[in-house]
ChimeraX commands (.cxc) that place a marker at each C-alpha (Angstrom):
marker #1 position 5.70,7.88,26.86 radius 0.5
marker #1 position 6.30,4.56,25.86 radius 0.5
marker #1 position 9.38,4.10,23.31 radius 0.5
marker #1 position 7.45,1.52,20.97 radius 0.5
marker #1 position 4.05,1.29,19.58 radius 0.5
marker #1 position 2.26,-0.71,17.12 radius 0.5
marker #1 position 0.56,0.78,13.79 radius 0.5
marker #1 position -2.47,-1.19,12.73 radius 0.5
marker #1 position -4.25,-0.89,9.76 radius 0.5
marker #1 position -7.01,-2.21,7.65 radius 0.5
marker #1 position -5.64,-4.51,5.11 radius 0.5
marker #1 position -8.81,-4.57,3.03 radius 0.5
marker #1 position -8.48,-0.96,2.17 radius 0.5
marker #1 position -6.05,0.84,-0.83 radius 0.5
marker #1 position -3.79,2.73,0.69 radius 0.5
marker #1 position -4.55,5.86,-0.46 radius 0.5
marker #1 position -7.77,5.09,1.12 radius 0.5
marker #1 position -5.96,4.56,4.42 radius 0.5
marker #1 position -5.92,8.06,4.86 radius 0.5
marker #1 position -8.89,9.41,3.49 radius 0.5
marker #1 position -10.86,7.39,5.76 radius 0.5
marker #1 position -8.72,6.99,8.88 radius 0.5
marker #1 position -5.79,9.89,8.29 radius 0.5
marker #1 position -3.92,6.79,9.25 radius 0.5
marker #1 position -0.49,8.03,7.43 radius 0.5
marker #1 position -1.02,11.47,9.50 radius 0.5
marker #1 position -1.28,8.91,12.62 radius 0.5
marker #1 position 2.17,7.64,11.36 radius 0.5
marker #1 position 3.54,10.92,11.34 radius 0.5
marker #1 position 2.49,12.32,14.21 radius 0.5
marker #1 position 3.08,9.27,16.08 radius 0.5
marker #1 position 6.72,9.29,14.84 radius 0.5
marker #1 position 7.38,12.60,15.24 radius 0.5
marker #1 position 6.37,12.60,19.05 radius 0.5
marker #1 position 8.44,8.58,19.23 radius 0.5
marker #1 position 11.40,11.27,18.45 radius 0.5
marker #1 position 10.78,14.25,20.52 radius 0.5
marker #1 position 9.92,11.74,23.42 radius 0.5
marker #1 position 13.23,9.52,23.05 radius 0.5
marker #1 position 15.99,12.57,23.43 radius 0.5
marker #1 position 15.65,13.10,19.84 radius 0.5
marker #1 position 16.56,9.75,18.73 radius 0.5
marker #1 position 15.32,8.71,15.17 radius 0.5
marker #1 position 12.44,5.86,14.63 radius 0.5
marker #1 position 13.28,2.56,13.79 radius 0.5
marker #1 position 10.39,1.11,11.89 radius 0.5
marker #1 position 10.20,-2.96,12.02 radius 0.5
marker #1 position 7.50,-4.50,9.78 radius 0.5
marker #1 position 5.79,-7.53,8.97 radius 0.5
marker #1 position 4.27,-8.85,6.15 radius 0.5
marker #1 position 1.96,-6.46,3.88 radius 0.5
marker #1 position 2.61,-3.53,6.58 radius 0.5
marker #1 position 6.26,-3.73,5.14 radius 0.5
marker #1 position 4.47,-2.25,1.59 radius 0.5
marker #1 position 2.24,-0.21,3.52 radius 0.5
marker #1 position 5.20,1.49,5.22 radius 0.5
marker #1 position 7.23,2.06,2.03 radius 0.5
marker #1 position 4.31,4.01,0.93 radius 0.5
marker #1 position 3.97,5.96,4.23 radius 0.5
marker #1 position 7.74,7.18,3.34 radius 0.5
marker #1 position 6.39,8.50,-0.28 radius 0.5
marker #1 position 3.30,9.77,1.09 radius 0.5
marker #1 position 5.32,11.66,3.92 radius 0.5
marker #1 position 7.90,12.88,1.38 radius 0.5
marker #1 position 5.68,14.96,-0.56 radius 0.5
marker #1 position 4.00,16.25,2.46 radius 0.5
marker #1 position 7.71,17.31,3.73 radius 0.5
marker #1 position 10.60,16.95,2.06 radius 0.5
marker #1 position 13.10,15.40,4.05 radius 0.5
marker #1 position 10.53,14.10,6.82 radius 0.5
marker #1 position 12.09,10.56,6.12 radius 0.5
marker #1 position 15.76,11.55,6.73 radius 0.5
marker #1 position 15.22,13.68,9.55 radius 0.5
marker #1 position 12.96,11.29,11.72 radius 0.5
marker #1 position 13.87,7.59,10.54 radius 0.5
marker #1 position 16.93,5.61,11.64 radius 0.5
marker #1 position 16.32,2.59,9.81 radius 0.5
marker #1 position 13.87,0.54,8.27 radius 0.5
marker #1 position 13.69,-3.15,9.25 radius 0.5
marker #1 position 11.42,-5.25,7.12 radius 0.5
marker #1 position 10.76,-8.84,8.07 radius 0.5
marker #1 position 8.59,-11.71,5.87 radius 0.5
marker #1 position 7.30,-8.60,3.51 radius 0.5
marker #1 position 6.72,-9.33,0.06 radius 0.5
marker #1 position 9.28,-6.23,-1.47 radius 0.5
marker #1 position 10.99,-8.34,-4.23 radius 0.5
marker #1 position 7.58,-10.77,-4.60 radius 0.5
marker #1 position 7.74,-14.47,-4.05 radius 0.5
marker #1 position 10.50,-16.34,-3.19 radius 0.5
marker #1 position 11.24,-19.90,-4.80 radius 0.5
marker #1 position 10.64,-22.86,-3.09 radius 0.5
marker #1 position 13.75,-24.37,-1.01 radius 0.5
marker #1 position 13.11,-27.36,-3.08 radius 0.5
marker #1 position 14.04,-25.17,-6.55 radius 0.5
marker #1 position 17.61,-24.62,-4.92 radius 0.5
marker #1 position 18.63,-28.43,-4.60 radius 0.5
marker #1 position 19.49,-30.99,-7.45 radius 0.5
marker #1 position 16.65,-33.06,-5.17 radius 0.5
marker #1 position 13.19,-33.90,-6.88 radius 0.5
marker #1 position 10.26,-34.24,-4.60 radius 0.5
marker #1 position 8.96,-38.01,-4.30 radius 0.5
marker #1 position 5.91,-38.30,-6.98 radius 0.5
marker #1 position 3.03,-40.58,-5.93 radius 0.5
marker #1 position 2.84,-43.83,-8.00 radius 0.5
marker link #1:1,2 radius 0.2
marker link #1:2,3 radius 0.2
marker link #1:3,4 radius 0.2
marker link #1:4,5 radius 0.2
marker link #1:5,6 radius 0.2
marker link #1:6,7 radius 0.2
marker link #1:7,8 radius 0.2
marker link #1:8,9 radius 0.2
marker link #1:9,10 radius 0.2
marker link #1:10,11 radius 0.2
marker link #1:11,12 radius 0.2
marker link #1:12,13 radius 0.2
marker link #1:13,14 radius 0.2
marker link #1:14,15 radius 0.2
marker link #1:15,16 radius 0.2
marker link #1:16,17 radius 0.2
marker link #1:17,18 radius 0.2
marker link #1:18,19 radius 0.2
marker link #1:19,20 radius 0.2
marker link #1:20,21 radius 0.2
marker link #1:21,22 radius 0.2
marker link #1:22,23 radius 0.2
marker link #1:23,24 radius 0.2
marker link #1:24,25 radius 0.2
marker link #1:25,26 radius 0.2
marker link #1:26,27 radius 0.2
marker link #1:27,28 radius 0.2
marker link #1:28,29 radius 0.2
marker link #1:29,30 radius 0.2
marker link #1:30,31 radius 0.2
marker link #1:31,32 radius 0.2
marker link #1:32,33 radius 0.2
marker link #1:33,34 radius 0.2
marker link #1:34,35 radius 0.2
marker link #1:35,36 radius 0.2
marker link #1:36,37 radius 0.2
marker link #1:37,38 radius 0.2
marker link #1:38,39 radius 0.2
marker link #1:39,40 radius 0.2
marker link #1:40,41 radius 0.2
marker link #1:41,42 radius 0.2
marker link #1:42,43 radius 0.2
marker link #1:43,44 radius 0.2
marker link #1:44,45 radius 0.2
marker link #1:45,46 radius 0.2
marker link #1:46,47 radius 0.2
marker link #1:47,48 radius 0.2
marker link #1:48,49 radius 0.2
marker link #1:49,50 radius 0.2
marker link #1:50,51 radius 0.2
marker link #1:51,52 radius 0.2
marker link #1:52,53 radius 0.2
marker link #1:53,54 radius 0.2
marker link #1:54,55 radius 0.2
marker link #1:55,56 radius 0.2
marker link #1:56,57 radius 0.2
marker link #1:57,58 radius 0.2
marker link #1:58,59 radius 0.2
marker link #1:59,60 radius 0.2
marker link #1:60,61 radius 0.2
marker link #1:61,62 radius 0.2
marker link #1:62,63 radius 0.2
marker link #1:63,64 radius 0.2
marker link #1:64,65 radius 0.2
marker link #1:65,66 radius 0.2
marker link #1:66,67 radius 0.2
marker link #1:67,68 radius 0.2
marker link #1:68,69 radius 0.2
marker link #1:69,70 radius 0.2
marker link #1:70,71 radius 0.2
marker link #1:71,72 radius 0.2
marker link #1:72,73 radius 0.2
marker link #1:73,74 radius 0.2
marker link #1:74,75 radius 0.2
marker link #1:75,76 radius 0.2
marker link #1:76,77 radius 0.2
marker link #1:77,78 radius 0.2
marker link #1:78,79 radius 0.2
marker link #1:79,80 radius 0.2
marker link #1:80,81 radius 0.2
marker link #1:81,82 radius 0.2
marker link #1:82,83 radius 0.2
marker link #1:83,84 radius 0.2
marker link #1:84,85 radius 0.2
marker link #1:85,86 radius 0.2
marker link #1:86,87 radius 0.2
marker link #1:87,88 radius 0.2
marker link #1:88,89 radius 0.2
marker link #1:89,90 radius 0.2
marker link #1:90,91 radius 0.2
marker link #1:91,92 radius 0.2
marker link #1:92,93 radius 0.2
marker link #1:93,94 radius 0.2
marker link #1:94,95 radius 0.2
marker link #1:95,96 radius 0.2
marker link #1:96,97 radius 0.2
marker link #1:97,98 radius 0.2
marker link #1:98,99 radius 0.2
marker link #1:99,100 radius 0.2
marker link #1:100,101 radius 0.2
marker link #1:101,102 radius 0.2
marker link #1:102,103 radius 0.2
marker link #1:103,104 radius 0.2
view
């Protein structure tokens, strides 16, 4: 069994409606409970990108009150890269003392 795998989803559904349609959060759980069992008992490290970093987060709530504990017992850490968690960021140009050129 391979030690990493991907976790598509279908961006232009809710998430709640991730599972009804696709048990897609029951994927995730199964998936990462066999990741574990599969790796000498090694916890999951979940990287994500983007929207999936939300779509995770929500996973770990949805899990929760499936199982208490599910998250602590299975997941090492949680590596989010480029996902929107705190919203937008400001422009690098709002951190300098530098105005952009304006046309004339």
């Amino acid at each position: 069994v391979s030690t990493q795998s991907t976790g598509s989803y279908d961006w232009r559904l809710e998430f709640s409606n991730l599972e009804k349609r696709d048990n897609y959060f029951m994927w995730l759980k199964m998936n990462t409970e066999l990741k574990k069992f599969s790796n000498s008992g090694h916890k999951v490290i979940y990287i994500t990108h983007s929207m999936g970093s939300i779509v995770v987060l929500y996973f770990f709530q949805w899990v929760e009150n499936q199982s208490p504990g599910w998250v602590n017992d299975y997941i090492e850490a949680f590596v989010n890269i480029g996902g929107p968690l705190l919203g937008c960021s400001k422009s690098p140009v709002s951190y300098t003392h530098l105005t952009l050129p304006t046309k004339r």
